[in-house]
Kinemage of the C-alpha trace (Angstrom):
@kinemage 1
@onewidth
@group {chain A} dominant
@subgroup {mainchain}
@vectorlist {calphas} color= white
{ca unk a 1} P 0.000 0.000 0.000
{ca unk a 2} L 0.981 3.371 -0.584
{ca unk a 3} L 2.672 5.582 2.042
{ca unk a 4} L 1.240 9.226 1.152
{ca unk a 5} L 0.580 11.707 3.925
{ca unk a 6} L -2.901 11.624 2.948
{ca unk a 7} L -5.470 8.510 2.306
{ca unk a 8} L -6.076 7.072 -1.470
{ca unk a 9} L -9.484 5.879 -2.060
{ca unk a 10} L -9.665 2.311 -3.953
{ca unk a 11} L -12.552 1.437 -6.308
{ca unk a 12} L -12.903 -2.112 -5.911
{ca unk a 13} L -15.066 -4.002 -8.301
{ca unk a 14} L -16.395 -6.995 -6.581
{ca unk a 15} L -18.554 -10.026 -8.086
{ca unk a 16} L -21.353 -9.928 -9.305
{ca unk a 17} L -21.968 -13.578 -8.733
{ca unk a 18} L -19.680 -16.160 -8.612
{ca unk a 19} L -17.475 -15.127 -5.940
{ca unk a 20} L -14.400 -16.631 -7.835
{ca unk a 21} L -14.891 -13.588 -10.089
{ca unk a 22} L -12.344 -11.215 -8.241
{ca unk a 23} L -8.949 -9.690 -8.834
{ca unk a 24} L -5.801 -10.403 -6.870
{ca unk a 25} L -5.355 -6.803 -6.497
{ca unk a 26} L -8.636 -6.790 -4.987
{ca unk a 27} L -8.254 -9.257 -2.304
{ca unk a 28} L -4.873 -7.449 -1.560
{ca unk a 29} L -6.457 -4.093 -1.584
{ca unk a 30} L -9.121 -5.028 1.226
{ca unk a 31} L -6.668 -6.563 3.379
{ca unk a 32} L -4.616 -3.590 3.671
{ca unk a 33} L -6.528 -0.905 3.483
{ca unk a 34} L -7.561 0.509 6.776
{ca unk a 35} L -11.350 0.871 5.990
{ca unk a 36} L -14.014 -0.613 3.752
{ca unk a 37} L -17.210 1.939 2.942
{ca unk a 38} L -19.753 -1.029 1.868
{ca unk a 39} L -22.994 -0.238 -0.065
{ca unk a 40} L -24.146 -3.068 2.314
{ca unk a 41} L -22.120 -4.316 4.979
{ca unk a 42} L -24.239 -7.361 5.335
{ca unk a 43} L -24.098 -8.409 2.104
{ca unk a 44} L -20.269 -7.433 1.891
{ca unk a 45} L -19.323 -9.749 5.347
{ca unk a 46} L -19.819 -12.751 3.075
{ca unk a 47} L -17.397 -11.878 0.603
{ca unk a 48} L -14.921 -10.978 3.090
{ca unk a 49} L -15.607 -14.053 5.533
{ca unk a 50} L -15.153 -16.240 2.110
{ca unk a 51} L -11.416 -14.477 1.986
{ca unk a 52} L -10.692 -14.430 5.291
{ca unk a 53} L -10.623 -10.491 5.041
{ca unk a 54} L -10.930 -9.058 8.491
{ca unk a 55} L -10.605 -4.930 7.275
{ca unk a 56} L -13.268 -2.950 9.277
{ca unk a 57} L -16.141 -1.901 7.165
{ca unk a 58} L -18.486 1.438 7.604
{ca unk a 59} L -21.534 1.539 5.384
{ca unk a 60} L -22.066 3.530 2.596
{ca unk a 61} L -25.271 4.164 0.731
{ca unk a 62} L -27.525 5.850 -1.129
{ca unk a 63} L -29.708 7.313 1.744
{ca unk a 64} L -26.412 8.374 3.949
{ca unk a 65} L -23.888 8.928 0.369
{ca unk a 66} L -23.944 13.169 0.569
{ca unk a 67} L -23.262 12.898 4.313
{ca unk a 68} L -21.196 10.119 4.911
{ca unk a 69} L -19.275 11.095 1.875
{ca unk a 70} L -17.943 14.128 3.915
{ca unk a 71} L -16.909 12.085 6.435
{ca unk a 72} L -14.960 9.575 4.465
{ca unk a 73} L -13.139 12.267 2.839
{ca unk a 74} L -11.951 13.430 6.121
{ca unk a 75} L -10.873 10.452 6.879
{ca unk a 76} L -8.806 10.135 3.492
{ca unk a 77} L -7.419 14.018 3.952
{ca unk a 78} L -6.378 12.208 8.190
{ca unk a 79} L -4.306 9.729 6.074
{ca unk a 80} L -6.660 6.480 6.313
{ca unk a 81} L -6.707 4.189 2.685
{ca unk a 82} L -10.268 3.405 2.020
{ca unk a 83} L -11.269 0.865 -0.291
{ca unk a 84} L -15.086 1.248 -1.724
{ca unk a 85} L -17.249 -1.465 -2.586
{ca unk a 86} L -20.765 -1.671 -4.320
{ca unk a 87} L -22.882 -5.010 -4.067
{ca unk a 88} L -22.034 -6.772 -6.911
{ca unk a 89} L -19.954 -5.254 -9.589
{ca unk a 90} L -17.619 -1.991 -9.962
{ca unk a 91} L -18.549 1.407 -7.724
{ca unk a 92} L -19.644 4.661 -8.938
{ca unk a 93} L -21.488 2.508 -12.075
{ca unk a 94} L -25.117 2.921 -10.885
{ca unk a 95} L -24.673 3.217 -7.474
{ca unk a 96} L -24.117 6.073 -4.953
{ca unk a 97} L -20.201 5.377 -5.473
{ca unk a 98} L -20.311 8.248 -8.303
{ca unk a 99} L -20.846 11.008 -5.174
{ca unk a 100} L -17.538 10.032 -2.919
{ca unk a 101} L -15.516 10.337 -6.249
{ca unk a 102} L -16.628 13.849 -6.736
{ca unk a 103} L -16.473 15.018 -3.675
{ca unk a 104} L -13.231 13.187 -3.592
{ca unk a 105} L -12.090 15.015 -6.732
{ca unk a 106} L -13.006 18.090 -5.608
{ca unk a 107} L -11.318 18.017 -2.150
{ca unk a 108} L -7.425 16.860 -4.507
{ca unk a 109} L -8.223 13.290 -2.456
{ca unk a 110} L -6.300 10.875 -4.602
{ca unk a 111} L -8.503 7.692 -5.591
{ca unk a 112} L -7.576 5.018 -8.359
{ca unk a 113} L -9.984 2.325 -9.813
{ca unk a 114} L -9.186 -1.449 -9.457
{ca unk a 115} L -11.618 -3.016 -13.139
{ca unk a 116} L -13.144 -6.165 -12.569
{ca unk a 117} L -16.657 -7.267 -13.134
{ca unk a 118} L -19.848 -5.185 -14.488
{ca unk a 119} L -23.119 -6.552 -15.069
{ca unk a 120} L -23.468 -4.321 -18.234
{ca unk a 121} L -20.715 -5.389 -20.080
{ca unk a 122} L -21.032 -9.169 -18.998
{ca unk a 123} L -24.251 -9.313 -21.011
{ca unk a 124} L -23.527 -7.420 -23.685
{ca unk a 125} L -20.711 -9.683 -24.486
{ca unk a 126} L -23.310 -12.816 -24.059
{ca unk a 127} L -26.207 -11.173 -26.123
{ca unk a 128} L -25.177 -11.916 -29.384
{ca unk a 129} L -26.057 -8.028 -30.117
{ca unk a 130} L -23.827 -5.306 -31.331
{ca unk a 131} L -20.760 -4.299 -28.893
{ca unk a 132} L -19.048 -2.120 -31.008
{ca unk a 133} L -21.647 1.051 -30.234
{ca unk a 134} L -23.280 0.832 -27.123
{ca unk a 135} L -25.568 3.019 -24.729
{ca unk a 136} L -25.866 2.393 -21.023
{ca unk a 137} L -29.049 3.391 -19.158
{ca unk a 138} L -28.909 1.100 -16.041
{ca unk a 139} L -32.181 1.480 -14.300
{ca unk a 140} L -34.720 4.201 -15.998
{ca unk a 141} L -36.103 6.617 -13.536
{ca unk a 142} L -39.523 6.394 -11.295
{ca unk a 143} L -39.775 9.843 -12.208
{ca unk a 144} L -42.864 9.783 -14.743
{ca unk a 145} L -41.764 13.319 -16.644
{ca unk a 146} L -37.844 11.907 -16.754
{ca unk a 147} L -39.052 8.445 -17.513
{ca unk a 148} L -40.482 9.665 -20.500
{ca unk a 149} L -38.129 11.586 -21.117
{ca unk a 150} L -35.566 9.316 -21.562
{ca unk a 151} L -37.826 6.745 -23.629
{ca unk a 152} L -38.155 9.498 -26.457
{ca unk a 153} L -34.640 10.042 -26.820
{ca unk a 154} L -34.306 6.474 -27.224
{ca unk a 155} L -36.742 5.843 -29.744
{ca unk a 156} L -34.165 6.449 -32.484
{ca unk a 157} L -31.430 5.406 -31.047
{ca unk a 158} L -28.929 3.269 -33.026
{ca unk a 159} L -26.838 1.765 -30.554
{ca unk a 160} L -27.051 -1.309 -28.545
{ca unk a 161} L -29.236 -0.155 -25.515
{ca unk a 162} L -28.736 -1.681 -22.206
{ca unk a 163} L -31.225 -1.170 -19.376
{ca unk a 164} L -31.269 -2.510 -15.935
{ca unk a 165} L -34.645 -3.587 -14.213
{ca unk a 166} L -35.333 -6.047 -10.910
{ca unk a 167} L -37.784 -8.711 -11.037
{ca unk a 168} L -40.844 -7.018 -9.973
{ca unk a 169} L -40.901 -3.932 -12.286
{ca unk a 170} L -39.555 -6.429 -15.370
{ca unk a 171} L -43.291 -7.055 -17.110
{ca unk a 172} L -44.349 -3.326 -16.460
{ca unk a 173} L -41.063 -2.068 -18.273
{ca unk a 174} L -41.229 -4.302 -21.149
{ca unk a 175} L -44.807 -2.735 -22.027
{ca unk a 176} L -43.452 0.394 -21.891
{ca unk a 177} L -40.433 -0.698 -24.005
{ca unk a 178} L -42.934 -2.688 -26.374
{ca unk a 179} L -44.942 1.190 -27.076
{ca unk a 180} L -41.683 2.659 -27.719
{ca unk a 181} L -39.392 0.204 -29.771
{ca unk a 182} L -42.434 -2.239 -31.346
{ca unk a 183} L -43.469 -5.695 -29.983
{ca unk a 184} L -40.798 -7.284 -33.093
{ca unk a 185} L -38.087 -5.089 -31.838
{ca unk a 186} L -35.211 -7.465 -30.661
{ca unk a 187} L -33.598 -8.026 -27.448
{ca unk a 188} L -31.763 -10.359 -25.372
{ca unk a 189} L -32.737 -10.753 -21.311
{ca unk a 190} L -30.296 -11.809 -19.381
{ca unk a 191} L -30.390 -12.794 -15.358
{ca unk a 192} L -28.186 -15.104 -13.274
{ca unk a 193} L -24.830 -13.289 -14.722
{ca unk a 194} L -22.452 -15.724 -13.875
{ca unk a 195} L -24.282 -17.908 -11.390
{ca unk a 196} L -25.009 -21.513 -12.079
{ca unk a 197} L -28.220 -20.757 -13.627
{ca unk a 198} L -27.176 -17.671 -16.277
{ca unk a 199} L -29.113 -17.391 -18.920
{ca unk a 200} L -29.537 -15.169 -22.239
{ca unk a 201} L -32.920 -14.954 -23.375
{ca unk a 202} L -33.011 -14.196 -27.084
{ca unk a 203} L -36.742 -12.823 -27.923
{ca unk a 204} L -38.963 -9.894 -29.236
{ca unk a 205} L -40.802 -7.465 -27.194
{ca unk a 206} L -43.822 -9.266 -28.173
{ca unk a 207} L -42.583 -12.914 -27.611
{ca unk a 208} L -41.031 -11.941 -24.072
{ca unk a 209} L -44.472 -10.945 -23.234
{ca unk a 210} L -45.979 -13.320 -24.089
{ca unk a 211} L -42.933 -15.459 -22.306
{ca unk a 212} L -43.580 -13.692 -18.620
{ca unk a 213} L -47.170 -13.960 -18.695
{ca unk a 214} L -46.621 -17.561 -17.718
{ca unk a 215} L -43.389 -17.786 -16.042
{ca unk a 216} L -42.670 -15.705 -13.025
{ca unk a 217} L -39.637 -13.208 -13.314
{ca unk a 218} L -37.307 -14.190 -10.751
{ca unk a 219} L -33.790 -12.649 -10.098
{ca unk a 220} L -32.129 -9.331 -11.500
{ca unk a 221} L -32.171 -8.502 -15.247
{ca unk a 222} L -30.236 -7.075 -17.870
{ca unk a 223} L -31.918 -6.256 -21.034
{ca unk a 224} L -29.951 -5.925 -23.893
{ca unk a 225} L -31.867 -3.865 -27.016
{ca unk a 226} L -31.264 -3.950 -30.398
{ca unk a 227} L -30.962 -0.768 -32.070
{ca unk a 228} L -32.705 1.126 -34.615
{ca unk a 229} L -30.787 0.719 -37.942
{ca unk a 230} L -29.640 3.350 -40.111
{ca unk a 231} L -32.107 1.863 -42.930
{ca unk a 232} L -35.507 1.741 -40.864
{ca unk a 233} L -34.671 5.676 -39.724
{ca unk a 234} L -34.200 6.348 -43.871
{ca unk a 235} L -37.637 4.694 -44.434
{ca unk a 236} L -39.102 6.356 -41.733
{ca unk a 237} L -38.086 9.650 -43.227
{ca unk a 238} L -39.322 8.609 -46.409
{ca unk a 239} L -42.515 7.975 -44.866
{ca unk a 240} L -43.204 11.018 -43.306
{ca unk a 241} L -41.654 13.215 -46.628
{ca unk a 242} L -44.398 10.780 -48.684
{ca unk a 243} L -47.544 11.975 -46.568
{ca unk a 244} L -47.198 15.225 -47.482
{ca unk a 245} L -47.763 17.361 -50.230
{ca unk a 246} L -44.480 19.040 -52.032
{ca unk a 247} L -45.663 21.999 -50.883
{ca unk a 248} L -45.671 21.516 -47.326
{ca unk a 249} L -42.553 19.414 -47.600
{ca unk a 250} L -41.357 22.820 -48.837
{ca unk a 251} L -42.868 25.419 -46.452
{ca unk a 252} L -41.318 22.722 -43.549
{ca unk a 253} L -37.308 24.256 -44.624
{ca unk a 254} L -38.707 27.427 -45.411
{ca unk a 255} L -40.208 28.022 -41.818
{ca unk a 256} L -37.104 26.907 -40.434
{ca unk a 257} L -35.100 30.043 -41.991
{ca unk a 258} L -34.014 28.205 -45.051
{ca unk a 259} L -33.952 30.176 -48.413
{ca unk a 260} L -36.139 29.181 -50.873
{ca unk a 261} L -33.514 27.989 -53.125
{ca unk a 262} L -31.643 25.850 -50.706
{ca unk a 263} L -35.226 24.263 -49.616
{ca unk a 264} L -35.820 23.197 -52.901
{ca unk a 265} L -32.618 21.181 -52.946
{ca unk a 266} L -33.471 19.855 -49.721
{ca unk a 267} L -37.259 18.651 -50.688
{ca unk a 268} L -35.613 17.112 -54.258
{ca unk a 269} L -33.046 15.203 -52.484
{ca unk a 270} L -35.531 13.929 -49.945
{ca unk a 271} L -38.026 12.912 -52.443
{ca unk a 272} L -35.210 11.548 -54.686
{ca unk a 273} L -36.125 14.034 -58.173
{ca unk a 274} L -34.520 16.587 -59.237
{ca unk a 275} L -34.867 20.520 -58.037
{ca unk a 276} L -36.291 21.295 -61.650
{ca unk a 277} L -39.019 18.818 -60.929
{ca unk a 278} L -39.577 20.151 -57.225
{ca unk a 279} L -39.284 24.114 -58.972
{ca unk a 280} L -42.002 23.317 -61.308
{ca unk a 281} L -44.373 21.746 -58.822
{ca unk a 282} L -44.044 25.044 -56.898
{ca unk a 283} L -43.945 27.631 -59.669
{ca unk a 284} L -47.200 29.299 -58.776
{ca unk a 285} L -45.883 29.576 -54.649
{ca unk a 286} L -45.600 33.186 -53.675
{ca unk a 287} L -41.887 33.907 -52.316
């Protein structure tokens, strides 16, 4: 460990799981640092009983993380090495870890991250959907205005989308999903993430539906979504420039400060004619 006048804080990613799935650095890291700020310390004991790791622990949460955050950078400026753990996976990603590193940053504390497991990445590497462009949305908000919100930006999104939900909200979510994506919109559930019983649930919005209605969700999920491709936006475009008339297609540019000219290029190229076509269609429009 270090010897700095002042404390370091240690992200420590912990298992989300299988409790083989942990660093060496991590094991060493919670033996020798001086404190442990646990998201649960009741859940944490049996990780550190299984390693024989007999660091103190405080808890840290979401309902004490403003407050207790103070006092754990205090403790760092006083010279103490804290190590930070979530419940399953790497701090600050979805969890109230994210506060103690700003408040960290902001007071020069000096904190490092030790990688390991994330539930996020585990499926997406499992789902059979594309990695290369991804979006992370862990658990959507309660918030009804925010929930929504978020929903329409997704609509069009063209990335893999990955969304956390727990067992009892899972059904009410994936109706929501359903309204915004389509019920043949595909996805992959996963749950179990590296337990005995994982499992990667290849389906449609429709067919997962239709899937829960008779089987009980049980366990935490991961829901991996397919996203919109660059063809279905294009025909979705075309759609909308089809239902209306050239001249409103027109008057659309227009009203949004285009000249004339330029909005006649736009409209042809849209439509896929050429401006003289789109010129003599609108010959008799007043400038």
């Amino acid at each position: 460990m270090e010897q700095n006048t002042a404390g370091k804080l240690y992200l420590c990613a912990t298992p989300i799981g299988n409790l083989e799935d942990i660093t060496i650095r991590v094991l060493n890291t919670l033996k020798e640092v001086d404190l442990i700020a646990a998201e649960d310390t009741r859940h944490s004991i049996k990780l550190l009983n299984h390693y024989g790791i007999k660091t103190p622990m405080t808890s840290y949460h979401e309902f004490n993380k403003v407050e207790k955050a103070r006092y754990l950078v205090e403790k760092l400026k006083e010279g103490v090495n804290i190590a930070l753990i979530t419940d399953a996976g790497t701090p600050g990603i979805s969890d109230p870890g994210e506060e103690l590193v700003k408040q960290c940053r902001e007071a020069g504390v000096e904190l490092t991250s030790l990688p390991g497991p994330v539930a996020c990445v585990t499926a997406l590497t499992i789902s059979a959907r594309e990695t290369r462009r991804f979006c992370f949305e862990a658990f959507l908000p309660t918030d009804k205005k925010e929930r929504k919100h978020i929903l329409d930006e997704l609509k069009d999104e063209t990335r893999t989308i990955i969304i956390y939900e727990a067992p009892h909200r899972l059904i009410r979510t994936l109706i929501e999903l359903k309204e915004v994506f389509g019920g043949d919109r595909e996805l992959t559930i996963c749950k179990e993430l590296t337990k005995k019983h994982e499992n990667a649930y290849m389906s449609s919005f429709d067919d997962a539906l239709s899937y829960y209605e008779d089987n009980e969700p049980r366990g935490e999920y991961v829901l991996v979504i397919k996203g919109k491709t660059f063809e279905e936006i294009e025909r979705e475009k075309q759609q909308e420039f089809d239902a209306m008339t050239v001249e409103e297609h027109l008057n659309m540019y227009i009203s949004q400060g285009i000249a004339k000219k330029d909005a006649i290029k736009m409209v042809a190229k849209d439509r896929g004619v050429s401006k003289r076509d789109i010129y003599n269609m609108t010959l008799n429009q007043q400038d």
